[in-house]
C-alpha positions as CSV (number, residue, x, y, z in Angstrom):
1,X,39.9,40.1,119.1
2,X,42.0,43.2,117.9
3,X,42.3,46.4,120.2
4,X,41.1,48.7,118.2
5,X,41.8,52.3,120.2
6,X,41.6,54.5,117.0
7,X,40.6,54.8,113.0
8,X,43.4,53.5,110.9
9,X,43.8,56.8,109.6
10,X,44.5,58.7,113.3
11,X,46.2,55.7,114.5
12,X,49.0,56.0,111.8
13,X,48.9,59.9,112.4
14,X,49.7,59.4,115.7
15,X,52.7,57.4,115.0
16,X,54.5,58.8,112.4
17,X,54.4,61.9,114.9
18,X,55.6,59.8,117.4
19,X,58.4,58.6,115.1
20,X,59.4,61.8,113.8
21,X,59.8,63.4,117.6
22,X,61.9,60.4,118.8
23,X,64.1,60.2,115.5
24,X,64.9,64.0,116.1
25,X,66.1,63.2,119.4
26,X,68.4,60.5,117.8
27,X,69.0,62.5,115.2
28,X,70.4,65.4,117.6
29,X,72.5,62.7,119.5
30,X,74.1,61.9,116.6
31,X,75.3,65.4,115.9
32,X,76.6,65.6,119.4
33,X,78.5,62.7,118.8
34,X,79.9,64.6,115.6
35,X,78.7,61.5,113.6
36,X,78.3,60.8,109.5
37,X,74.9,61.2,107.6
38,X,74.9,57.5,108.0
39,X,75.3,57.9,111.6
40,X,72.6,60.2,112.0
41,X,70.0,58.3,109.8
42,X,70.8,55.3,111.6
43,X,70.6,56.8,114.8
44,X,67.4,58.2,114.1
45,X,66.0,54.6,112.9
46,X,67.0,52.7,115.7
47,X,65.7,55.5,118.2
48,X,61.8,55.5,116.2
49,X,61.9,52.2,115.6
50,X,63.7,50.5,117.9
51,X,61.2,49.7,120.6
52,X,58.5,49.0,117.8
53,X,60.5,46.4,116.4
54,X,61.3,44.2,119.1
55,X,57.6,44.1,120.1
56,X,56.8,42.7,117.3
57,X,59.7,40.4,117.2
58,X,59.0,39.0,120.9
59,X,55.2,38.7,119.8
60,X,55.2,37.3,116.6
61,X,54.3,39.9,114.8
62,X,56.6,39.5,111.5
63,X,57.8,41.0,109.3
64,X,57.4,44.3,111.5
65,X,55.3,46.9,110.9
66,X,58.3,49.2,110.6
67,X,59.2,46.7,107.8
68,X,55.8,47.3,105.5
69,X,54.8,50.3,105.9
70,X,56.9,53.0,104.2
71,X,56.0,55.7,106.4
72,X,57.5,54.5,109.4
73,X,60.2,53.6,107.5
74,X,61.1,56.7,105.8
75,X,59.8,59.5,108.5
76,X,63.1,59.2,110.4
77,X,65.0,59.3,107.5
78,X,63.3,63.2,106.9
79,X,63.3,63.9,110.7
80,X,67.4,62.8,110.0
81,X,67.7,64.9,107.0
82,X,66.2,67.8,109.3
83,X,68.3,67.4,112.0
84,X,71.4,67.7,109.2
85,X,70.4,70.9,108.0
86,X,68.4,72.7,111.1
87,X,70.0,71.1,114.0
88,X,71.2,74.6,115.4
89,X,67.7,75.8,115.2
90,X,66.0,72.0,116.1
91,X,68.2,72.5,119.2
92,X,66.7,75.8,120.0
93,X,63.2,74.3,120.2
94,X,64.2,71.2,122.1
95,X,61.3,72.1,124.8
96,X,58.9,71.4,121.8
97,X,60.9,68.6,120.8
98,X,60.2,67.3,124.3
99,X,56.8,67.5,124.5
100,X,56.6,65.7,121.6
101,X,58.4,63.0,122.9
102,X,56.5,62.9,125.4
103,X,53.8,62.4,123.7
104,X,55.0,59.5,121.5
105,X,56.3,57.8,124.8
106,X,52.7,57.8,126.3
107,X,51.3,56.8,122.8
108,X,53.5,53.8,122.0
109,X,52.9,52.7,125.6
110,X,49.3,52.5,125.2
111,X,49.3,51.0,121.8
112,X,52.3,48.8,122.8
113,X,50.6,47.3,125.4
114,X,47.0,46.7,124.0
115,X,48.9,45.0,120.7
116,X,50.9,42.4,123.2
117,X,47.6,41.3,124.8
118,X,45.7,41.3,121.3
119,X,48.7,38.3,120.1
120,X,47.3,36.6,123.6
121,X,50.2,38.1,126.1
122,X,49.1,38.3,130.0
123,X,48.6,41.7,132.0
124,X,52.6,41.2,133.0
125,X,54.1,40.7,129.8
126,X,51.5,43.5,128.1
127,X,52.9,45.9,130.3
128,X,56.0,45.0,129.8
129,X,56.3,45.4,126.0
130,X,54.4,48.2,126.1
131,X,57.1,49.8,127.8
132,X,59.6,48.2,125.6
133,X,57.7,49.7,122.6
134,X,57.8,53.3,124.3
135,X,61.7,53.6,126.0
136,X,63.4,50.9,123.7
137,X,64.2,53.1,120.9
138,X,66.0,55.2,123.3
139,X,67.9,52.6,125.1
140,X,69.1,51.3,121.9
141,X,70.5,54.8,120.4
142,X,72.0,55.2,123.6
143,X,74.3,51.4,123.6
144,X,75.2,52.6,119.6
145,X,76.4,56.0,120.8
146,X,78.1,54.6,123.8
147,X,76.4,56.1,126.0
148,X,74.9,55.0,129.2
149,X,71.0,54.6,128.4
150,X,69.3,57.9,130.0
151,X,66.8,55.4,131.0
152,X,69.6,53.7,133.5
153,X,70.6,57.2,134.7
154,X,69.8,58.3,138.2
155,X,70.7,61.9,137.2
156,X,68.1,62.5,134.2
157,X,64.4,63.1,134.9
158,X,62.0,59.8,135.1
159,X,61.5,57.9,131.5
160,X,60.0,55.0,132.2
161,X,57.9,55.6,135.0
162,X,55.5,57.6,133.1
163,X,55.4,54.8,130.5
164,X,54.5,51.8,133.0
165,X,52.2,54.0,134.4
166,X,50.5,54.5,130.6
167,X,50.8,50.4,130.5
168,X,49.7,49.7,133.9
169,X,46.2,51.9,133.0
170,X,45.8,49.9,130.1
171,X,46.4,46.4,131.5
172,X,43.8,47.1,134.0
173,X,41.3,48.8,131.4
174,X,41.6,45.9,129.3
175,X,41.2,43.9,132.3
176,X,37.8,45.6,133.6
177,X,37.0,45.6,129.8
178,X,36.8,49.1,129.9
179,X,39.7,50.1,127.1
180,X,38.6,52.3,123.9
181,X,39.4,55.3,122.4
182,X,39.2,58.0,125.1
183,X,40.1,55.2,128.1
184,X,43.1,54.7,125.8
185,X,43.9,58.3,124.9
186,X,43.4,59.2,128.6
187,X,46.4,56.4,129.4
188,X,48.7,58.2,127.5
189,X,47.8,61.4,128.3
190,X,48.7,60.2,131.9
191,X,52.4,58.9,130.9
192,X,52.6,62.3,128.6
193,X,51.5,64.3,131.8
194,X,54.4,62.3,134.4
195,X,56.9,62.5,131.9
196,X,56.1,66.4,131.5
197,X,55.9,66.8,134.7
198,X,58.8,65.3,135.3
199,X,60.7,67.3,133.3
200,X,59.4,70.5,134.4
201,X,60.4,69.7,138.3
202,X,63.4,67.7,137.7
203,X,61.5,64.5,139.3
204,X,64.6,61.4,139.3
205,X,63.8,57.9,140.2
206,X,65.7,56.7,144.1
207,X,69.2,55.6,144.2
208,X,69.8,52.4,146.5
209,X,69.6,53.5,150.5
210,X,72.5,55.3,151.8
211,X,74.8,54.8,149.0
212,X,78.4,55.5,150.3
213,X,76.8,56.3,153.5
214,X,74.5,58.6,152.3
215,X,71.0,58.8,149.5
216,X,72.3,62.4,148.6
217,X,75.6,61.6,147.6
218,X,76.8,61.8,144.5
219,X,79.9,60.0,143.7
């Protein structure tokens, strides 16, 4: 039986938000990089999209839903032609660009998870693509700007913690049969609240013990 957290209408609401704050962080990548329009609209894409996509691929769910509905389709392609014009300015409100990210990343964990376990998935593999859905956008935009994924970084504030912790709630809400709209809204509000956290006090995951002789060091 299908999850349903939300109304069709808020559902897609919530996502194209979702999609729009994560293909303005592509988007502004891309401009670091000094890359093309195309560069930038595919950067954008692949950094919305991205996670969505290969959800649905491992799950069966095909085409994806990036794939037939035109909104999630075209919102980074106006969050790219956005980040063309404004970027200066889009730059200047990164905080807000932030939280909205962090919003989207707790979202697309929730519904990423409780979509995995509606195409028959176990708690495990839920969580896993539910964190898939929410940090593999990211990861991707990273590999195509050559860049070491932010996600793999000890030196950049937690990323996927907050989303496991989003997917984790909702594995164990679905298994206590306890998931709806404001169990699942109050999932992602935890990821959105770690992930703020987070970056408000600079929280980074542990390196290995006594790297080089020592956790604090740095080379």
């Amino acid at each position: 039986m299908t999850t349903q957290l939300f109304s069709h209408t808020v559902q897609h609401t919530l996502d194209l938000v979702g999609i729009f704050a994560f293909a303005l962080s592509g988007g502004l990548l891309a401009v670091r990089k000094n890359l093309d329009l195309i560069g930038i609209a595919m950067l954008a894409e692949v950094t919305a999209l991205g996670g969505g996509v290969l959800r649905d691929l491992v799950i069966g769910a095909v085409p994806p839903a990036a794939f037939t509905d035109n909104g999630y389709f075209f919102t980074p392609l106006v969050a790219a032609a956005v980040v063309c014009v404004l970027h200066p300015e889009v730059e200047r409100i990164n905080r807000s660009v932030q939280t909205l990210d962090a919003l989207g990343l707790g979202l697309f964990a929730v519904t990423g998870t409780a979509k995995a376990h509606d195409y028959g998935l176990g708690a495990v593999a839920s969580v896993a693509l539910g964190v898939a859905t929410a940090v593999g956008g990211g990861v991707l935009r990273d590999v195509l700007a050559n860049e070491v994924p932010s996600l793999l970084r000890w030196d950049r504030e937690i990323y996927a913690v907050p989303a496991m912790a989003a997917s984790v709630l909702v594995a164990a809400l679905i298994a206590a049969g306890a998931l709806g709209p404001l169990t699942g809204t109050g999932a992602a509000l935890v990821g959105f609240a770690l992930r703020m956290l987070a970056l408000r006090y600079g929280w980074r995951a542990p390196r290995a013990w006594h790297r080089n002789g020592s956790r604090t060091s740095e080379e």
